[in-house]
C-alpha positions as CSV (number, residue, x, y, z in Angstrom):
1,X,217.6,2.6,-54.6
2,X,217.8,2.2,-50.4
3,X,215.9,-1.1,-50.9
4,X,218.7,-2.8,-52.9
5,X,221.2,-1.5,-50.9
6,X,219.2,-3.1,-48.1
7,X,218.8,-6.1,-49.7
8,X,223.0,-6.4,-50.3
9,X,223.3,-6.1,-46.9
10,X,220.4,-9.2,-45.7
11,X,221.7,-11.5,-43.3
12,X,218.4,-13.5,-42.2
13,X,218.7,-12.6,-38.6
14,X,220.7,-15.2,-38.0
15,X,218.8,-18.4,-38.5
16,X,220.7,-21.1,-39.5
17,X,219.1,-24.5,-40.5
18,X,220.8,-26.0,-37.3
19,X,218.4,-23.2,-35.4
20,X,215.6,-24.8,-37.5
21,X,215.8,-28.0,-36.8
22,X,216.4,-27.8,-33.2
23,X,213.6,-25.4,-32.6
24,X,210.6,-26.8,-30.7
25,X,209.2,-23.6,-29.5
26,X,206.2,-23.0,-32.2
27,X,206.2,-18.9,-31.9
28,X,209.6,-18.5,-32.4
29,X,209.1,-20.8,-35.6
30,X,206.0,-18.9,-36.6
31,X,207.7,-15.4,-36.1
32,X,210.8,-16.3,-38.0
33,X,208.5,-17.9,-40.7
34,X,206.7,-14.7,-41.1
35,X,210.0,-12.7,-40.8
36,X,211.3,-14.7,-43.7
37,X,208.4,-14.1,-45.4
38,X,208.2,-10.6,-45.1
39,X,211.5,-10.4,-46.8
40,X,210.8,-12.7,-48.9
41,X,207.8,-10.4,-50.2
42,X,210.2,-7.5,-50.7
43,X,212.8,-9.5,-52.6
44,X,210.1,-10.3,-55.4
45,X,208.7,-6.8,-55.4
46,X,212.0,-5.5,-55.9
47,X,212.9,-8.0,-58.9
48,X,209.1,-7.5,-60.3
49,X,210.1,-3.8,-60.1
50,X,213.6,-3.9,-62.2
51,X,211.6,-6.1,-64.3
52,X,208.8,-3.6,-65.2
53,X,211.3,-0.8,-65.6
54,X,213.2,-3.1,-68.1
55,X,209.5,-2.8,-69.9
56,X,208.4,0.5,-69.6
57,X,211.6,2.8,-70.4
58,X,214.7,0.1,-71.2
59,X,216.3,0.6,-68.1
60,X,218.7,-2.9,-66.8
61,X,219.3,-3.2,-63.6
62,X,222.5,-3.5,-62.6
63,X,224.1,-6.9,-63.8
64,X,225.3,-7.8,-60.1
65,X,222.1,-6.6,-57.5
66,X,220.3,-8.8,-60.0
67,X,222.3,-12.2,-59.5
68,X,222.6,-11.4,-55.7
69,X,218.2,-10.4,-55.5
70,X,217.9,-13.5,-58.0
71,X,220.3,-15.6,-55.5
72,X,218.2,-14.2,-52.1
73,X,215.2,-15.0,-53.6
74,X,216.0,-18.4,-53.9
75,X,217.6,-18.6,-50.5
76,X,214.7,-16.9,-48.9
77,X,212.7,-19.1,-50.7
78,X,214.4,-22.4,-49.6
79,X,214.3,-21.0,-45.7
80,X,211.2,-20.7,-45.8
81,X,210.1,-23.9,-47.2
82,X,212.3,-25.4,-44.2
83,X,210.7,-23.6,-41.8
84,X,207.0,-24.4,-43.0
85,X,208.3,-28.3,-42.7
86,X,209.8,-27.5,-39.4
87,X,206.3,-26.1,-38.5
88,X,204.7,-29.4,-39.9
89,X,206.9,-31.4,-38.0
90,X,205.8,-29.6,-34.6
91,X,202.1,-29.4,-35.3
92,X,202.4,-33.6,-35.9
93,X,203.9,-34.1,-33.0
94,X,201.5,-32.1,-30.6
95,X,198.4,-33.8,-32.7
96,X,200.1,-36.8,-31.7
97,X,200.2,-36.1,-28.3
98,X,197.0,-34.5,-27.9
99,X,195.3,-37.9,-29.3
100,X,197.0,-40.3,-26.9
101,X,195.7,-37.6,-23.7
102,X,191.9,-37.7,-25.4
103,X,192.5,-41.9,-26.0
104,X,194.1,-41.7,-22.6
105,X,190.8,-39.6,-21.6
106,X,188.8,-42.0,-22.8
107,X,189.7,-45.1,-21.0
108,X,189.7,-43.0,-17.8
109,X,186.0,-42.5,-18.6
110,X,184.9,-46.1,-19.3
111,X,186.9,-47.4,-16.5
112,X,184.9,-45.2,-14.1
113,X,181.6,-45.3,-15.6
114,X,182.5,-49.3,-15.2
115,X,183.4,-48.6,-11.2
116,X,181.5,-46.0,-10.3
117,X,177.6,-46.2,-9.7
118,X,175.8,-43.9,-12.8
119,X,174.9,-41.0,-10.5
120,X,178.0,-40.5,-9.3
121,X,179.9,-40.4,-12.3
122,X,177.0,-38.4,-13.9
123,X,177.2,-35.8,-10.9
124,X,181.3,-35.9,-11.3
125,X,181.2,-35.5,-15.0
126,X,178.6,-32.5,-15.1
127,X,180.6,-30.7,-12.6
128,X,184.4,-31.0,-14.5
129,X,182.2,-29.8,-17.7
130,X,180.9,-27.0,-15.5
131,X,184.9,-26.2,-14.3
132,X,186.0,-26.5,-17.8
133,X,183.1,-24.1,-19.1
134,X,184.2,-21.6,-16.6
135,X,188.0,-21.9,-17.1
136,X,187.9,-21.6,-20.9
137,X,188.0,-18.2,-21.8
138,X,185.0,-16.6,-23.7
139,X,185.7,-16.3,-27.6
């Protein structure tokens, strides 16, 4: 019985659309997805719960935590469908970035293998691997 009273009481932390849609930081996206989920989760469980108890012994749930569970579902629901295209949104625009640094990569690597003799660009391309390799954390 806490559970629906806690559910009454759900104000989503705060996140409005407006936060949403201005919100380029990708963890506090991900953390409010997973928040929203999370509650999401508990909504259903709850409803799936009133349901079976309808089945098993005959007992309704009350009439009005129904509509308002029913109604935070969907809300819930819609949030976080908005926040997974928010996440899309964010993970197309850092692709998009990250292929016009490899293009711009690239073009840095022809023009010097076209300037520089192929020693010297072999010797200067072995050691950035090298620096890379030792700057990358082991995984």
């Amino acid at each position: 019985m806490e559970q629906r009273k806690k559910l009454l009481h759900y104000d989503k932390a705060g996140i409005t659309e407006v936060d949403i849609d201005n919100c380029e930081d990708y963890e506090q996206i991900m953390k409010w997805k997973l928040m929203v989920d999370d509650d999401l989760a508990g909504v259903k469980q709850q409803l799936e719960d009133a349901r079976t108890s309808v089945h098993r012994g005959g007992e309704y749930a009350d009439p009005e935590w129904y509509h308002r569970a029913t109604f935070a579902k969907t809300s819930l629901g819609r949030l976080s469908q908005r926040i997974g295209a928010r996440m899309s949104i964010n993970k197309k625009k850092n692709r998009a970035t990250t292929d016009a640094g490899s293009e711009l990569l690239q073009l840095f690597k022809d023009e010097c293998k076209s300037v520089l003799p192929p020693e010297i660009y072999t010797q200067i391309w072995t050691r950035a691997q090298l620096k890379f390799a030792e700057a990358k954390p082991n995984t």
